[in-house]
C-alpha positions as CSV (number, residue, x, y, z in Angstrom):
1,X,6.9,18.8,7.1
2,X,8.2,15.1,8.1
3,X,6.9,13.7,4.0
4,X,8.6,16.8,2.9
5,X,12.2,16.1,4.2
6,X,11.5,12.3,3.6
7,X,10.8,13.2,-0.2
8,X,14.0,15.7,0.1
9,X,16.1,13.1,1.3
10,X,14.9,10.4,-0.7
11,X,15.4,12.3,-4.1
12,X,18.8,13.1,-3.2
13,X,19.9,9.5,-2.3
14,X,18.4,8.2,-5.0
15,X,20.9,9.6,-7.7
16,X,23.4,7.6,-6.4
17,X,23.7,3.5,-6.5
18,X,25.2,3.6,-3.1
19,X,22.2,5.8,-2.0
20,X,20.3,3.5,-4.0
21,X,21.6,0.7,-1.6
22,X,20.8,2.3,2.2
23,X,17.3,3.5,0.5
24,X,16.7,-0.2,0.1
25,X,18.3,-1.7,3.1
26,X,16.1,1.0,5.2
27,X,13.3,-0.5,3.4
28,X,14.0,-3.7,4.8
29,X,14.4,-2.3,7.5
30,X,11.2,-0.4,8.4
31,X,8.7,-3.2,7.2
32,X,10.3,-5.9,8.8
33,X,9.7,-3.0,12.2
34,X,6.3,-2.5,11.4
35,X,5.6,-6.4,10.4
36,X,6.8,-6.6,14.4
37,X,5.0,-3.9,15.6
38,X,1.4,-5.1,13.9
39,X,2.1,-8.8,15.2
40,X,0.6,-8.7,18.3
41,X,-2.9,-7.2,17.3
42,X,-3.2,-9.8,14.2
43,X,-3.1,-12.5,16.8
44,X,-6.5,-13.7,17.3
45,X,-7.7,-13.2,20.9
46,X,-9.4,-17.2,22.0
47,X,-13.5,-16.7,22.3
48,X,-15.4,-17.7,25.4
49,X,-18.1,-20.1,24.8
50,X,-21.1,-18.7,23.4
51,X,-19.8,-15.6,22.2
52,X,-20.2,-14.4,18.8
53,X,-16.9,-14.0,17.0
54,X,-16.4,-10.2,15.8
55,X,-15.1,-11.3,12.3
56,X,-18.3,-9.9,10.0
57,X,-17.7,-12.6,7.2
58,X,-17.3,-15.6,9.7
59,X,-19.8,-18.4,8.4
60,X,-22.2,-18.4,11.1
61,X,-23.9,-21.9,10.4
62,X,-27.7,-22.1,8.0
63,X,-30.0,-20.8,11.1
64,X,-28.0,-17.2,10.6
65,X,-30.5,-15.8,8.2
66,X,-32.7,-12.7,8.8
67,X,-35.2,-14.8,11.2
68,X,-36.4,-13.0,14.0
């Protein structure tokens, strides 16, 4: 219901330039919000000593292989 009235509203201040203008502006608006809001968890957390970083494609030095 929320996409539907978004799409409704949208549509109908997009036939305007002024619309035009606040459609943009709340752009702006919202990613710079969600840019905040995903800050925090992007932040790497600092490793203890001898723990294995949970990054799947960190380079994990030649002795890595498949040896068992």
């Amino acid at each position: 219901m929320k996409r539907i009235l978004q799409l409704v509203v949208t549509r109908w201040l997009a036939r305007t330039p002024i619309g035009m203008v606040l459609l943009g502006l709340g752009w702006l608006f919202m990613r710079k919000r969600r840019a905040r809001k995903q800050q925090p968890a992007q932040t790497p957390a600092l490793r203890e000593p001898g723990r294995r970083s949970g990054n799947p494609y960190a380079w994990r030095g030649p002795a890595a292989g498949d040896r068992r």
